[in-house]
C-alpha positions as CSV (number, residue, x, y, z in Angstrom):
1,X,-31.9,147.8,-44.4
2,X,-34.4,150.4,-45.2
3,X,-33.4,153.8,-47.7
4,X,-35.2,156.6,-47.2
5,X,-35.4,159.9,-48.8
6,X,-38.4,160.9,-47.4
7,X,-39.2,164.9,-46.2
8,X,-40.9,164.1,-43.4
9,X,-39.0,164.0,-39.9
10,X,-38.9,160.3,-39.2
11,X,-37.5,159.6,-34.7
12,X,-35.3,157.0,-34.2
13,X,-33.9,156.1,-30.1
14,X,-30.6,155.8,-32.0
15,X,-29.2,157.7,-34.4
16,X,-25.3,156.4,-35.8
17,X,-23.4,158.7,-38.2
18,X,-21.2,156.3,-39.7
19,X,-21.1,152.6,-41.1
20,X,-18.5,151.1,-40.0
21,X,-17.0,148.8,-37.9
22,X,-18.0,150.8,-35.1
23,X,-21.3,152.5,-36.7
24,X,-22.6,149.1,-37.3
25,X,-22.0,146.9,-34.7
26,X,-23.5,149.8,-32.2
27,X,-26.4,149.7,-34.2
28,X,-26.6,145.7,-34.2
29,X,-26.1,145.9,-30.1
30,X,-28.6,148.5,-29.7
31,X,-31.1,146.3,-32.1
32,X,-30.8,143.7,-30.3
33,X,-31.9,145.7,-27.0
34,X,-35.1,146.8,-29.0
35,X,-34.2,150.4,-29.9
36,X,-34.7,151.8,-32.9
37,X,-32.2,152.6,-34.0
38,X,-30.9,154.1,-37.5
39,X,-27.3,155.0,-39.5
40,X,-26.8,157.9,-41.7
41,X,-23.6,156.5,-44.0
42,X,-22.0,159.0,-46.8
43,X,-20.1,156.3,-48.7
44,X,-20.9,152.4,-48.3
45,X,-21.7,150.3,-45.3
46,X,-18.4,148.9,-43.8
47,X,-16.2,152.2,-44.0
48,X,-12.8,151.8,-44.3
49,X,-12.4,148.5,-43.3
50,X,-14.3,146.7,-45.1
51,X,-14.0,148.4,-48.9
52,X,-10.6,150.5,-48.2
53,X,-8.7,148.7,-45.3
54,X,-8.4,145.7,-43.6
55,X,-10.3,143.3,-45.9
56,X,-9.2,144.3,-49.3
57,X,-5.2,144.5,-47.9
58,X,-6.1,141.0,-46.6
59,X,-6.9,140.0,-50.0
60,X,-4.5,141.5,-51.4
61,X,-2.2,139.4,-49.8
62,X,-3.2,136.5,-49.9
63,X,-3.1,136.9,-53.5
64,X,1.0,137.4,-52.5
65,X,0.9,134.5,-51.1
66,X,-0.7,132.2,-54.0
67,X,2.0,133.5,-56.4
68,X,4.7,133.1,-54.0
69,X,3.2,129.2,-53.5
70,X,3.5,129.2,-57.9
71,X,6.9,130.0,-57.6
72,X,8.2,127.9,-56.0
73,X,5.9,124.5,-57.2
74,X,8.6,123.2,-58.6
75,X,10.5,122.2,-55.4
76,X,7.4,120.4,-54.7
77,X,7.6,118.6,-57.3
78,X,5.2,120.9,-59.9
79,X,6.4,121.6,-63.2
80,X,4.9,124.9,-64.5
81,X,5.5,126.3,-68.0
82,X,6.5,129.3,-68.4
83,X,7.5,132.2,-65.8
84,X,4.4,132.8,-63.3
85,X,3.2,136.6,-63.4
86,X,1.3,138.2,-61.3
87,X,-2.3,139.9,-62.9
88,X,-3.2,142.8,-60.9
89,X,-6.5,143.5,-62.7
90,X,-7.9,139.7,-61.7
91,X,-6.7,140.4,-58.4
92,X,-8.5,143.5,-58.3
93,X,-11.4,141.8,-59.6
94,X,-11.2,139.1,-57.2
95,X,-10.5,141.7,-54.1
96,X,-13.8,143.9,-55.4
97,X,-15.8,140.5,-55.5
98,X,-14.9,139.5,-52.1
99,X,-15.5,143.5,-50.7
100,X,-19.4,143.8,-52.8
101,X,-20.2,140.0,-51.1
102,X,-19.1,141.6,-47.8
103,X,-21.3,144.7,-48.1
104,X,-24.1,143.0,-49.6
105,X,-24.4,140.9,-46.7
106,X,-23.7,143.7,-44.3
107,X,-26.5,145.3,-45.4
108,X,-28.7,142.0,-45.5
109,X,-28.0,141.8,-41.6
110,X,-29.1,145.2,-41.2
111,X,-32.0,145.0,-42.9
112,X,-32.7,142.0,-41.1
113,X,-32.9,143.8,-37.6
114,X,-34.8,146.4,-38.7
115,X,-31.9,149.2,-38.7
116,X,-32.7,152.2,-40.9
117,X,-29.9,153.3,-43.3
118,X,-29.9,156.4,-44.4
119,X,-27.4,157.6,-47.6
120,X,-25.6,161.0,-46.9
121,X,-23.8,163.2,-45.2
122,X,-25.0,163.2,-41.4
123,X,-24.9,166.6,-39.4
124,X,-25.8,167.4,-36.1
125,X,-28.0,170.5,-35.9
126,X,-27.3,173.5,-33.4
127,X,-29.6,172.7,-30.3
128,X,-32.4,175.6,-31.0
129,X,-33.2,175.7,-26.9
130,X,-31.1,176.7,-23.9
131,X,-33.7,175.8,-21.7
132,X,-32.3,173.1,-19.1
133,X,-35.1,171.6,-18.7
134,X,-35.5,170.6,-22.4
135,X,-31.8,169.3,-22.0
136,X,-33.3,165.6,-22.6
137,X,-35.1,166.9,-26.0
138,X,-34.6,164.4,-29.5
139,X,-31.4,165.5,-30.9
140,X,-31.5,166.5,-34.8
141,X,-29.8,164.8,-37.6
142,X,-29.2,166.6,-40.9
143,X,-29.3,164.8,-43.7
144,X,-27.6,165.9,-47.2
145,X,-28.3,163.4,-50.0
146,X,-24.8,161.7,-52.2
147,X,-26.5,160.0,-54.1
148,X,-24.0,161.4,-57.2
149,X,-20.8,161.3,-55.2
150,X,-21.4,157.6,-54.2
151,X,-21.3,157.0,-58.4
152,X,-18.1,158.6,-58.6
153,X,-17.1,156.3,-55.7
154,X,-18.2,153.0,-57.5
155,X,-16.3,154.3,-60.8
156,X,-13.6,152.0,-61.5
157,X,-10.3,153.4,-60.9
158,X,-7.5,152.2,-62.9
159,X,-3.0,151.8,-63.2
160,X,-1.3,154.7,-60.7
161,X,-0.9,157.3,-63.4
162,X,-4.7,157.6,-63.3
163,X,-5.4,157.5,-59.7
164,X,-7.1,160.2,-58.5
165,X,-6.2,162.3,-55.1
166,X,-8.3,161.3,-52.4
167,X,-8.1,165.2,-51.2
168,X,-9.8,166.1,-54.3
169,X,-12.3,163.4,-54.3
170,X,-13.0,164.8,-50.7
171,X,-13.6,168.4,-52.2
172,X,-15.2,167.1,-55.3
173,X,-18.2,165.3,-52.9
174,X,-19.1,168.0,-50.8
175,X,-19.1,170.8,-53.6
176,X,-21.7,167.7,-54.8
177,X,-23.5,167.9,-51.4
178,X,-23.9,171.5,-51.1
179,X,-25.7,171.2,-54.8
180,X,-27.4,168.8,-54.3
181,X,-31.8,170.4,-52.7
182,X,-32.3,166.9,-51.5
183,X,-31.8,166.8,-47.7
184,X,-33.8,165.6,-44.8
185,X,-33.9,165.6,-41.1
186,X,-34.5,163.1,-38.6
187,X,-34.3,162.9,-35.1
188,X,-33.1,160.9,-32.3
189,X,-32.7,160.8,-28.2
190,X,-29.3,159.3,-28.5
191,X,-26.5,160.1,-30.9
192,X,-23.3,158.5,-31.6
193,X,-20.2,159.8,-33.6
194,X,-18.6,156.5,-35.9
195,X,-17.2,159.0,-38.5
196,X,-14.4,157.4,-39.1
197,X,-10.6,158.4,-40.5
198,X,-9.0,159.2,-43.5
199,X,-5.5,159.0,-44.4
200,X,-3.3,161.5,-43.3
201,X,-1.1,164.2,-45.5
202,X,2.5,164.7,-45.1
203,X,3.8,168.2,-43.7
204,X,4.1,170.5,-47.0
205,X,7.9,171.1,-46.0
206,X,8.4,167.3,-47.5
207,X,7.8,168.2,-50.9
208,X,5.9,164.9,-51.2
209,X,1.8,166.3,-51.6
210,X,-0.7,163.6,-52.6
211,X,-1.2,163.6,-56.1
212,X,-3.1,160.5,-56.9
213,X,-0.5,159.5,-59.7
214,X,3.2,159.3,-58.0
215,X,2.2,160.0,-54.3
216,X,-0.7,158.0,-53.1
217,X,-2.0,156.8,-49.9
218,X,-3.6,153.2,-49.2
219,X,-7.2,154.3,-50.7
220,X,-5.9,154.5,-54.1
221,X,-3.2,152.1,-54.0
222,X,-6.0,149.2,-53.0
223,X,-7.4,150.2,-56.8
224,X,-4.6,149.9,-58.6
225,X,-4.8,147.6,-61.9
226,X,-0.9,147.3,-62.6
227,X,2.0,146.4,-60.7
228,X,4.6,148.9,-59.6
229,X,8.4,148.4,-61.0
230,X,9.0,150.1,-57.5
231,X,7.9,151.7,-54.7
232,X,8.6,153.4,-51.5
233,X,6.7,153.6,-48.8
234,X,7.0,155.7,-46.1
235,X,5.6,154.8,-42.7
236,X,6.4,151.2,-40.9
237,X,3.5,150.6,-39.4
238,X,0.8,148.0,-39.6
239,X,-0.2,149.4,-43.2
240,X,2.6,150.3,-44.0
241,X,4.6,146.7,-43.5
242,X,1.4,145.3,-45.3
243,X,1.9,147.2,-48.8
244,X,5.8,146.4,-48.3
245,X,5.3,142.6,-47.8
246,X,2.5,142.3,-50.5
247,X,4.8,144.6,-53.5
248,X,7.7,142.2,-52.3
249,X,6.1,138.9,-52.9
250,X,4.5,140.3,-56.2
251,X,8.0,141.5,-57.5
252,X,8.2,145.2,-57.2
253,X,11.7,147.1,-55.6
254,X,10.4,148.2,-51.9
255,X,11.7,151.0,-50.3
256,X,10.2,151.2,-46.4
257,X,11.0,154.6,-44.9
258,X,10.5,155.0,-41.0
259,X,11.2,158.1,-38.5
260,X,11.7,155.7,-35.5
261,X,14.0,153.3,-34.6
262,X,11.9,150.1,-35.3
263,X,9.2,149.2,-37.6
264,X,5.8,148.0,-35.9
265,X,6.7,150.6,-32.9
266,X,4.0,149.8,-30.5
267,X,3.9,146.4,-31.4
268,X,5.4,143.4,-29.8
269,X,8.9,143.3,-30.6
270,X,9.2,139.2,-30.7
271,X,6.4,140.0,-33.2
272,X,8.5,142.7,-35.2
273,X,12.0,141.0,-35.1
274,X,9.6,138.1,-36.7
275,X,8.6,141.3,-39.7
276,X,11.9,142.3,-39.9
277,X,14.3,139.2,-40.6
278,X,11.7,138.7,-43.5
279,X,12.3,141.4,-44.8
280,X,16.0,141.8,-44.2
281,X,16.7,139.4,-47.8
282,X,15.4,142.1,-49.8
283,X,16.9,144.5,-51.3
284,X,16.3,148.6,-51.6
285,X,16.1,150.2,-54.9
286,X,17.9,152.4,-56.7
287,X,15.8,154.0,-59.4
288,X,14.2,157.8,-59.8
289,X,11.2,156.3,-61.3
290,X,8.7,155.4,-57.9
291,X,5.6,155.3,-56.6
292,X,5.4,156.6,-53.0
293,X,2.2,155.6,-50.7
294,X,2.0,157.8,-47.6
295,X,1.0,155.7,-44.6
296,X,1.9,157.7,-42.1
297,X,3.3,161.3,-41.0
298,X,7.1,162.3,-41.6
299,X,9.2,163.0,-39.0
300,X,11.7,165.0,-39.7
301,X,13.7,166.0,-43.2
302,X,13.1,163.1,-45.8
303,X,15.7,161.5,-47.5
């Protein structure tokens, strides 16, 4: 992996805005055909997935399942002294190990097949001819440096009253982009799009806007240091069923709220009947004092 900062206008046959999953493995298959080929990244290599998604959730709950195999040693024939708890901030610590080994050697692989990586926030630049015959022309690439927002997204965030709101971490990085002077251009004769997603807000008619302390959404709940007495989450989907069956097996009260008939809609139902008998021994809550994590849109009035 190669970072530059350099002014000069660098051409690439392949030019990726976004790391991800999708950024990254385009940008390994096109290596591999001998292009050059280069990704502009705002954040970290591995996007969602691998630092606020499907790797740290897996971790997550495998870290359920540990405690869950602790608690009941004994009918194994394991004494254990004491009441087994659950310690959020080693499983955060183990989780954040896992996710930097992951990246690290993400970006070792990269590196390794001569991909560029640029840091920042990639833009395409207005086509400056209408000419059709200069149709086939490099494309351009703006380049704005986050150098400082990428430090505010190492920081170490904390218990759910101090989790901040992803929507204003969103409006914090680019008012840091548009001050930062450090931009650059490159260009390319093939772009593709790998931007990504970011959760999604509830309808304002709710009354449940993201606040980063009682209503969350996965980013922030995947940096939580401190175990929720309860929570309810709303959204039965694949993220949301993950959350429920990890704050279950840890010992928080799980409320799991669904517009649609089913939970998992879309999946298999042999597969979802599977989901829902295991959760059918638990039991709802009844306390004012909640977390909420939004994993999906509400349909409908709530509650």
């Amino acid at each position: 992996m190669t970072e530059t900062n350099q002014q000069d206008i660098k051409h690439h046959d392949l030019a990726i805005i976004g790391g991800g999953p999708a950024g990254y493995a385009a940008a390994l298959y096109g290596a591999s055909a001998g292009l050059d080929v280069a990704i502009v990244e705002m954040r970290k290599l591995g996007g969602t997935c691998l630092n606020v998604g499907c790797i740290p959730a897996k971790e997550f709950l495998e870290s359920a399942a540990v405690f869950q195999t602790v608690l009941s040693a004994k009918e194994f024939g394991t004494e254990i002294d004491g009441v087994p708890t659950i310690n959020m901030a080693e499983v955060q610590a183990r989780k954040q190990q896992v996710v930097e080994k992951l990246v690290k050697g993400l970006s070792g692989t990269l590196k390794s097949r001569g991909i560029t990586v640029y840091s920042g926030v990639g833009t395409l630049a207005p086509n400056e001819s209408s000419d059709p015959e200069k149709s086939g022309a490099p494309k351009k690439v703006l380049i704005k440096n986050t150098e400082s927002t990428a430090t505010t997204e190492n920081s170490k965030k904390s218990k759910p009253s101090t989790t901040q709101n992803p929507s204003t971490q969103e409006t914090s990085t680019q008012e840091t982009s548009t001050q930062e002077t450090s931009a650059q251009e490159i260009t390319a004769d093939h772009i593709l799009l790998a931007t990504g997603s970011k959760p999604r807000q509830l309808p304002e008619s709710t009354g449940l806007k993201v606040d980063g302390k009682t209503v969350v959404t996965s980013d922030e709940i995947l940096s939580w240091d401190e175990k929720p007495e309860s929570v309810a989450i709303v959204g039965a989907g694949a993220i949301g069923v993950e959350f429920a069956s990890f704050f279950s097996d840890i010992g928080s009260e799980v409320m799991l709220v669904e517009a649609l008939d089913d939970i998992l809609a879309g999946v298999d139902r042999d597969i979802a009947k599977v989901v829902e008998r295991s959760f059918s021994t638990g039991d709802f809550f009844n306390s004012q004092n909640f977390f909420v994590m939004i994993c999906m849109p509400f349909l409908g009035t709530f509650f």
